[in-house]
PLY file of the C-alpha trace (Angstrom):
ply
format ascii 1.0
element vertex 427
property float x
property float y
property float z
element edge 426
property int vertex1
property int vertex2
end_header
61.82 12.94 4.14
64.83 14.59 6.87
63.47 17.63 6.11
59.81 16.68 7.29
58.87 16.33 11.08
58.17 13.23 12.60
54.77 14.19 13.69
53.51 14.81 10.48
54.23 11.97 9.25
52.46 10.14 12.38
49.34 12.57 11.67
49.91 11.91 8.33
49.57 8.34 8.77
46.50 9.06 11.42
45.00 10.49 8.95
45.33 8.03 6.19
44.30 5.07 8.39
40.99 7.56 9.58
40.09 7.61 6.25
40.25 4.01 5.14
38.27 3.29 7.67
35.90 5.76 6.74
35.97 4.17 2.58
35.23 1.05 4.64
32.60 1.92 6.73
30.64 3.63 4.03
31.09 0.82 1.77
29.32 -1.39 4.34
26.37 1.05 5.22
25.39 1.23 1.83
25.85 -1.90 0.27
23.70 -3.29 3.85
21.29 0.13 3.76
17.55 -0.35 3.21
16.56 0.90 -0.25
13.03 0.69 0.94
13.61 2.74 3.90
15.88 5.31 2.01
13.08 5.46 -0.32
10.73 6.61 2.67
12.97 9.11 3.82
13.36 10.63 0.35
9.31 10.84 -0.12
9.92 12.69 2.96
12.26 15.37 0.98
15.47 13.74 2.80
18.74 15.41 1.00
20.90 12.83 2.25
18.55 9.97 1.49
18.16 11.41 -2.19
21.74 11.39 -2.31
22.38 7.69 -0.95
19.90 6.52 -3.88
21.76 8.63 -6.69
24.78 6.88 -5.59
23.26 3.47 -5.12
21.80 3.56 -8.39
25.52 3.87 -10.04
27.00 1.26 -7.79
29.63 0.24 -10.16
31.11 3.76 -10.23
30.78 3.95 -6.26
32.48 0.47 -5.85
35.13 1.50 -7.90
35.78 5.21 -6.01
36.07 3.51 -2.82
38.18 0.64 -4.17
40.40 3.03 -6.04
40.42 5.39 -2.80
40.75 2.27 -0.09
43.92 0.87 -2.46
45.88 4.45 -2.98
45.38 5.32 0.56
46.60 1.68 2.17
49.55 2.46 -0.50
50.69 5.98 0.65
50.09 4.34 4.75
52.45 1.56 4.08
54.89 4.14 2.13
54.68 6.70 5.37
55.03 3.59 7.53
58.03 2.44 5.74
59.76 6.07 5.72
58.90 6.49 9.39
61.30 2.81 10.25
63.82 4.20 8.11
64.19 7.42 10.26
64.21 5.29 13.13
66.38 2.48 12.48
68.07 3.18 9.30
67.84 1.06 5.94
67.25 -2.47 8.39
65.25 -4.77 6.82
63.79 -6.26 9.75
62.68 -3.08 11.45
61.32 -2.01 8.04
59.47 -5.54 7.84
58.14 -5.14 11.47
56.82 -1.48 10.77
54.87 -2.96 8.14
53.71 -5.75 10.01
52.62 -3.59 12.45
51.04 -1.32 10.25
48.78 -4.29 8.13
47.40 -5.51 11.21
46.06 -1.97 12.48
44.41 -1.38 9.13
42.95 -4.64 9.66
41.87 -4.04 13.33
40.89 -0.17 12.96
40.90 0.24 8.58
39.03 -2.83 8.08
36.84 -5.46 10.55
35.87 -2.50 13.02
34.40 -0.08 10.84
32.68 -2.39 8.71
31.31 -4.20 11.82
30.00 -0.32 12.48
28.85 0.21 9.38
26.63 -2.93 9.15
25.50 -2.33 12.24
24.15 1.43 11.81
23.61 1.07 7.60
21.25 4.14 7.11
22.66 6.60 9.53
25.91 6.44 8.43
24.80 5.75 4.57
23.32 9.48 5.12
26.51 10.71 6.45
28.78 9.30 4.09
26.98 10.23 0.81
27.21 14.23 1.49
30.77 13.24 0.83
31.20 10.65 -1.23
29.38 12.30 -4.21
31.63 15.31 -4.76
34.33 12.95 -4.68
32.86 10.67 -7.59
32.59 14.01 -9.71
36.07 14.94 -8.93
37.04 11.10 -9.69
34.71 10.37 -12.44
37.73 10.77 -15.15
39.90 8.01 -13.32
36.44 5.96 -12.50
35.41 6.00 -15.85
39.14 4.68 -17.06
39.02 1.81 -14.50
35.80 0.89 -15.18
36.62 0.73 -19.50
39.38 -1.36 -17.83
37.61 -3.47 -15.92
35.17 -3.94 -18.75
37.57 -5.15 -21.01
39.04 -7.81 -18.83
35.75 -9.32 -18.22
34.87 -9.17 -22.09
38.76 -10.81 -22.70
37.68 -13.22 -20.25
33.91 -14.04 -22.02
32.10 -13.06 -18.43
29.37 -10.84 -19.36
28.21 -8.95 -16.20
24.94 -8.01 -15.71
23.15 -5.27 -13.80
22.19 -5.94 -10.69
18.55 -6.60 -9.75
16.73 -4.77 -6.58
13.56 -6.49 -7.35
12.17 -8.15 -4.21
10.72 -11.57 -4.41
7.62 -12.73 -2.63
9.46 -14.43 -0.40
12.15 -11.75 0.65
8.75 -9.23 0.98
7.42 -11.99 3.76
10.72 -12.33 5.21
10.65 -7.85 5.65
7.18 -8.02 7.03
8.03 -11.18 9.56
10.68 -9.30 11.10
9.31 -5.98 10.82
8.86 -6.41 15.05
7.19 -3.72 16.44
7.25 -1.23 13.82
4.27 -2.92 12.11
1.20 -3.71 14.50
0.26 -6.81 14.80
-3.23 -7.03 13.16
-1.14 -5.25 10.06
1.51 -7.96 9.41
-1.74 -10.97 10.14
-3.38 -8.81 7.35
0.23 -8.66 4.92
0.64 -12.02 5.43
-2.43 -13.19 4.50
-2.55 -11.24 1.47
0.56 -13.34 0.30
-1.36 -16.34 1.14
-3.74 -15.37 -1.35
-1.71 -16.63 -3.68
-1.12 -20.02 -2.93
-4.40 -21.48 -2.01
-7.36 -22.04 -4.12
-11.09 -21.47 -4.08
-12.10 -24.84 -2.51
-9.77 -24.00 0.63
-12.18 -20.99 1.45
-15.26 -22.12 0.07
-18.86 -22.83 1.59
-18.99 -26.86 1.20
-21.91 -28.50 -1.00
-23.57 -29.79 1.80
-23.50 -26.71 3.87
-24.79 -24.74 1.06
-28.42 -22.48 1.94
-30.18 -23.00 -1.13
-33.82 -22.78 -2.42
-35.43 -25.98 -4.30
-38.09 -24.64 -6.64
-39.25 -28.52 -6.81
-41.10 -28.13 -3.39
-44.51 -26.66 -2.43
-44.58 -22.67 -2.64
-45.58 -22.82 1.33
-42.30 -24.45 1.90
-40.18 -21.70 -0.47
-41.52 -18.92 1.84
-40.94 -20.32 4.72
-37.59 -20.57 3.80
-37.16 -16.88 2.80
-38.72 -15.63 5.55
-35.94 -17.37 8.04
-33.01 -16.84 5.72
-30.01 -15.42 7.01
-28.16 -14.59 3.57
-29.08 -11.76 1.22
-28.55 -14.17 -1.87
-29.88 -17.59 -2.35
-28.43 -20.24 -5.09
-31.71 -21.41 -7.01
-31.83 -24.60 -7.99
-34.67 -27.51 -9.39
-34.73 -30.85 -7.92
-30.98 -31.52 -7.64
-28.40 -28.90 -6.53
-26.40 -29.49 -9.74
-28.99 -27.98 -11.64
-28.57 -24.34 -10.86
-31.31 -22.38 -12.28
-29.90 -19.22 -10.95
-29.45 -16.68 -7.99
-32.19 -15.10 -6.07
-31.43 -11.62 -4.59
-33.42 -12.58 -1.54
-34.88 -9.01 -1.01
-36.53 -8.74 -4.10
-38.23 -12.18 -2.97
-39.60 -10.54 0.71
-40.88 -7.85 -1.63
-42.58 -10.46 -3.69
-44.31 -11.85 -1.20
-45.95 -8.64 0.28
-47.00 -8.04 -3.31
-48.40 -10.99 -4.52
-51.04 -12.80 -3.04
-50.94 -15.78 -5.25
-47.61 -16.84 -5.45
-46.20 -19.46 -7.96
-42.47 -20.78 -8.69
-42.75 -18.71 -11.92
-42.84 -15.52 -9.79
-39.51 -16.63 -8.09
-37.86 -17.93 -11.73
-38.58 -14.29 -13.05
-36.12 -12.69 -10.32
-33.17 -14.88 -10.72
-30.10 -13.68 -12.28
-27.52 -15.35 -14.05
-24.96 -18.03 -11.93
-21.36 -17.16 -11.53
-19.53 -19.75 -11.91
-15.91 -20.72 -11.03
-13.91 -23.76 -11.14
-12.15 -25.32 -7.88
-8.59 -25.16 -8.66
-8.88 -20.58 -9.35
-6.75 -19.35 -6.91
-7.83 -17.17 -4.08
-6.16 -13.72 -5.08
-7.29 -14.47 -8.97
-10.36 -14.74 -8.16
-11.04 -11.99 -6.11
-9.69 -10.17 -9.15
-12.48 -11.79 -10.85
-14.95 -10.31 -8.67
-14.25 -6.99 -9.04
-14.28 -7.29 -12.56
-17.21 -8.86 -13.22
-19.00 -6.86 -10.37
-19.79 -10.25 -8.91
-20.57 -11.09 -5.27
-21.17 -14.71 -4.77
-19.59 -18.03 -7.11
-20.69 -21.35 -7.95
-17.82 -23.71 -7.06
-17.48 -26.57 -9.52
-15.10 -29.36 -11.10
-13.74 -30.86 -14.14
-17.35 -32.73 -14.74
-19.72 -29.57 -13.87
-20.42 -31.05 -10.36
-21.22 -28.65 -7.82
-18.48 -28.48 -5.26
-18.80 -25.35 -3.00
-20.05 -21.72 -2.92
-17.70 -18.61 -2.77
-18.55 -15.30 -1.61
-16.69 -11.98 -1.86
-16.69 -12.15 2.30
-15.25 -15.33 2.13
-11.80 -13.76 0.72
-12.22 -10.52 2.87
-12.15 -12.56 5.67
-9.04 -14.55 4.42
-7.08 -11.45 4.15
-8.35 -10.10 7.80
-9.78 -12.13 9.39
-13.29 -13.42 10.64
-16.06 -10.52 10.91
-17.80 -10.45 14.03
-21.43 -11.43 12.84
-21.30 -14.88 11.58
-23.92 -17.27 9.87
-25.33 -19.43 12.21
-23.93 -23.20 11.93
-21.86 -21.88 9.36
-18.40 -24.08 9.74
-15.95 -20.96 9.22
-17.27 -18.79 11.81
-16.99 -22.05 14.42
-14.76 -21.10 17.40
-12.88 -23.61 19.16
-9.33 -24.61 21.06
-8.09 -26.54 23.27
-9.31 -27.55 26.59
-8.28 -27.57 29.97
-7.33 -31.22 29.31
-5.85 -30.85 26.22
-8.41 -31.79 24.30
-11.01 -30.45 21.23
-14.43 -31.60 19.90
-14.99 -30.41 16.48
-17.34 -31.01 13.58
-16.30 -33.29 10.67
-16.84 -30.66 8.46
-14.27 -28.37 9.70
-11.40 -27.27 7.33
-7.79 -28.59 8.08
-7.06 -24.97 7.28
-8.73 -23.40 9.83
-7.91 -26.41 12.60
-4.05 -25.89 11.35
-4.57 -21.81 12.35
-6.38 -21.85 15.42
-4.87 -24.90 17.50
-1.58 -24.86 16.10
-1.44 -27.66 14.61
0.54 -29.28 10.83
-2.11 -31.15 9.22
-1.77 -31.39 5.31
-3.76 -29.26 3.06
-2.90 -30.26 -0.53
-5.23 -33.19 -0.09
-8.40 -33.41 1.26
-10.43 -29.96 2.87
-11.95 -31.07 6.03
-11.05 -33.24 9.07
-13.83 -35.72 7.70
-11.86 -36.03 4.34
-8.64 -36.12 6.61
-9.70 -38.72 8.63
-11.60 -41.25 5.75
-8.44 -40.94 3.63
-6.34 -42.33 6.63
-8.94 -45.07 7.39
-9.89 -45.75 4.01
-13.04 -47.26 5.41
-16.32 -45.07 6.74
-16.07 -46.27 10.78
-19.31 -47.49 12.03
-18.40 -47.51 15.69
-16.17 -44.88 17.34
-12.43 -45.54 16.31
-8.80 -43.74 16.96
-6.04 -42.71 15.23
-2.86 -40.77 15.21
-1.99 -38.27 12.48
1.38 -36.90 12.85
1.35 -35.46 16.73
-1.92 -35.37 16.98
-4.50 -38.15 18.51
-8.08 -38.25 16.84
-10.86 -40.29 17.75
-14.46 -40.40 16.55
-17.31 -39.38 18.50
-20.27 -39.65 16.14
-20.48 -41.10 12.47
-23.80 -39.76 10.34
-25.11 -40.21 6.78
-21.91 -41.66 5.62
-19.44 -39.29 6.86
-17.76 -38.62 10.52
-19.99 -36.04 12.47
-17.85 -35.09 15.27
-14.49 -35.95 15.84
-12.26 -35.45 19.22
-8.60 -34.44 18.97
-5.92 -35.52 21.46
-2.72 -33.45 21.75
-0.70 -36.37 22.62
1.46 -34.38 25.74
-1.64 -34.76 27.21
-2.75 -38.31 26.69
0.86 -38.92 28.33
-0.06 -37.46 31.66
-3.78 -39.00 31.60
0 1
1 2
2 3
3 4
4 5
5 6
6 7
7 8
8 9
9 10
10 11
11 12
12 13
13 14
14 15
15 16
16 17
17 18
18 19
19 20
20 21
21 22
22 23
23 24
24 25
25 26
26 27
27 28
28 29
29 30
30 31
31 32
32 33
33 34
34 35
35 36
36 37
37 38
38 39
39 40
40 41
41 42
42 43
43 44
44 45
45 46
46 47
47 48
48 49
49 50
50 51
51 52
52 53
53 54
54 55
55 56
56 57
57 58
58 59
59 60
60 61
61 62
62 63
63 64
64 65
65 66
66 67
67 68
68 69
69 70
70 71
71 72
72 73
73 74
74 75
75 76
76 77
77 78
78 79
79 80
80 81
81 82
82 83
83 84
84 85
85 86
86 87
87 88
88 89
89 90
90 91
91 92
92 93
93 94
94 95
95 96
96 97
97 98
98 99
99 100
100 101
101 102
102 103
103 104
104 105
105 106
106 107
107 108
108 109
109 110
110 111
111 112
112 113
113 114
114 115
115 116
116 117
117 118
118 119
119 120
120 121
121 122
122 123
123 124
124 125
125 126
126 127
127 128
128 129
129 130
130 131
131 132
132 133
133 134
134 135
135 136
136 137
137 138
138 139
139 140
140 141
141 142
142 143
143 144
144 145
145 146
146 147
147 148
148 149
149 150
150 151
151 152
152 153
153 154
154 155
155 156
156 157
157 158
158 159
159 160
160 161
161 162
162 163
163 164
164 165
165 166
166 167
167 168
168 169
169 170
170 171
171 172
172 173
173 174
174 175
175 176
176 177
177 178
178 179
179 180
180 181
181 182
182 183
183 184
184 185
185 186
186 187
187 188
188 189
189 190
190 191
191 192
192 193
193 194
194 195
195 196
196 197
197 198
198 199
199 200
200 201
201 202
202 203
203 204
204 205
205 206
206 207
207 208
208 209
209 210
210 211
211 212
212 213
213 214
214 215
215 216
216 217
217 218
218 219
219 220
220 221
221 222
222 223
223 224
224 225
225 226
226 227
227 228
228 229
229 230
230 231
231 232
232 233
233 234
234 235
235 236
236 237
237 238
238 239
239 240
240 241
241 242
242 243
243 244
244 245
245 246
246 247
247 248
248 249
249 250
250 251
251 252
252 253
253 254
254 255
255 256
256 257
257 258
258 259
259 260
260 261
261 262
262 263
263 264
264 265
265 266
266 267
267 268
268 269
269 270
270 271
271 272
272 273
273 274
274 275
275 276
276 277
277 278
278 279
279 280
280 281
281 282
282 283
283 284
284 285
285 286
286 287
287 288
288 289
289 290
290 291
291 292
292 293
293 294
294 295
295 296
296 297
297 298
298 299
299 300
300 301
301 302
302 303
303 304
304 305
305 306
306 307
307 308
308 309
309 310
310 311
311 312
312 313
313 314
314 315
315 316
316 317
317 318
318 319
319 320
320 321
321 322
322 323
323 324
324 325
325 326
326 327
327 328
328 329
329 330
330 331
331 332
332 333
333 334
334 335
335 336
336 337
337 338
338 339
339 340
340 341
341 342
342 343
343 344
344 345
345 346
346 347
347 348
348 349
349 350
350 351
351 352
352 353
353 354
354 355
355 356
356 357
357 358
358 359
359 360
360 361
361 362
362 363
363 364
364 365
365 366
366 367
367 368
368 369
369 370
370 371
371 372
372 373
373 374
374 375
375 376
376 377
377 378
378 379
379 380
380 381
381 382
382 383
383 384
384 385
385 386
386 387
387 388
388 389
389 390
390 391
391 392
392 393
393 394
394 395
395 396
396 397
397 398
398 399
399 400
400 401
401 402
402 403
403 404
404 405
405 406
406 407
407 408
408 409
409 410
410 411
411 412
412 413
413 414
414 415
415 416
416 417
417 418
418 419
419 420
420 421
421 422
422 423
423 424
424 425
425 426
């Protein structure tokens, strides 16, 4: 050591500290780098991003280079630090003690928290730098990898821990968490449309469905005047058929093939409309949404008969139904239909809406927290709170929320008012 100059063994020791914190750094970047975005980038015929996956996809080998590297190079820095205190002060402990001292607490500062506070915060940029190097080094290390690995492995199996490979698959939940904070690199309308795709998932049939009572259908039981009179106001292009009671689904009537019926035939009986029906679909209540429109496509099917357990007839399903789930509400609408209903809140803070409204839809466009695993609508809501049909108008209070009834009809709560309670405060 007399015979080298101090300054090379400062630059020396420069250097050895630079490239800690470069080991670091890089270990941070790619352990916090976006395999998903990397991925882009290669599709894009990246080099740097191809090389980032090769070496993310033996992460066990690059863990161990720049442990190996980070541990022999803090080594030879505390060895240069030590020689450099003895050419200053001699074999003295304390000097020798301080030097070292000195020495931990820049690798900390500059070796250690820095560049890894760097390297978390730009992951792919320097991921992309660091790989052009780091993978000639793991071929020029692989012999001494390899050993510490066989090492490694047989400490683990001494100690009956069996390690596993690591899994990159993404969850449902960590795929909503990417899209929620994908800010403004996704548009808007785009994330409403990824999110609702996951909701797909976790709601059924009967959450999107067409309610019994709102159902358009055609009742062969009446006069033949009355069936055409019906067809020639119908809005929908297919018609649930049915005899007498609604339970009793005869079939579905492609309601174009009926106008084309009656230009044709002059006299007209409920056999004429009984030849045109097609088979029901049918699909019980609990299907989820996303299964179902599985269904759909491969049966070729359009339109679904909602029932129970018992057979009972509990809704009607359409293809646009789930379309519109996943983005949103088309701009022609049925009239009177309950989904296309706009509403919010008034000046005062205040909204009338139908009893047959679903909670789901209330919940999306006023903000509101009402539960959904129970009943549909704000009329099943409401009675299941009461647990009494109101024959004059009442009030009550469900969570935050003030409702009061407006109008009670054929058993069930017509219209309904509701109250945000901020303000009822001010009133």
């Amino acid at each position: 050591m007399d015979t080298v100059p101090l300054w090379v063994l400062v630059c020396a020791l420069i250097f050895l500290i630079s490239c800690s914190a470069f080991f670091a750094m890089a270990e941070t970047a790619l352990m916090a780098a976006s395999r998903h975005r990397l991925r882009s980038y290669a599709k894009r015929g990246h080099r740097g991003a191809m090389t980032t996956l090769w070496l993310l996809e033996r992460t066990d080998s690059l863990l161990s280079l720049i442990l190996i590297a980070n541990t022999l190079i803090n080594a030879l820095a505390t060895a240069l630090a030590t020689a450099i205190a003895i050419m200053f002060f001699g074999y003295d402990y304390s000097a020798i003690f301080i030097a070292i001292a000195l020495l931990a607490f820049v690798l900390i500062v500059f070796a250690e928290i820095s560049p890894k506070f760097v390297g978390a915060r730009y992951p792919e940029n320097i991921s992309l730098a660091a790989a052009t190097v780091l993978k000639p080094l793991m071929a020029l290390a692989m012999p001494l990898v390899w050993f510490v690995n066989q090492l490694v492995q047989l400490v683990l199996k001494l100690a009956a821990v069996r390690p596993q490979a690591a899994q990159h698959r993404v969850s449902p939940e960590e795929l909503r968490s990417i899209v929620l904070e994908g800010g403004n690199f996704i548009p808007q309308k785009h994330k409403s449309i990824l999110l609702n795709l996951f909701d797909l998932e976790t709601i059924s049939v009967d959450d999107i469905m067409t309610p019994r009572a709102q159902i358009e259908a055609l009742n062969l039981a009446v006069p033949v005047a009355e069936i055409k009179a019906q067809l020639t106001t119908c809005y929908h292009n297919k018609l649930p058929v049915y005899e007498g009671e609604i339970n009793q689904i005869l079939g579905i009537l492609h309601v174009r093939h009926a106008i084309a019926l009656l230009n044709e035939e002059e006299d007209l009986t409920v056999q004429h409309f009984r030849d045109l029906l097609t088979t029901p679909y049918y699909i019980p209540q609990d299907t989820r949404v996303f299964t179902q429109l599985q269904y759909f496509q491969e049966n070729k099917e359009r339109l679904g008969i909602i029932v129970d357990e018992y057979g009972e007839v509990q809704g009607l399903v359409t293809l646009d139904d789930i379309i519109e789930e996943m983005i949103g509400e088309f701009t022609t609408s049925v009239p009177g239909a309950a989904r296309s209903e706009v509403f919010d809140w008034d000046k005062r803070g205040e909204c009338l809406l139908e009893g047959t409204t679903a909670l789901r839809d209330i919940n999306k466009r006023l903000g509101l927290h009402f539960p959904v695993d129970g009943p549909k609508t704000l009329n099943g809501l409401m009675l299941e709170q009461l647990q009494d049909i109101p024959e004059s108008p009442v009030g009550l209070k469900i969570g935050d929320v003030i409702i009061e009834v407006i109008q009670v009809k054929n058993q069930a709560i017509k219209v309904a008012k509701l109250i945000r309670p901020s303000t009822r405060l001010f009133a």
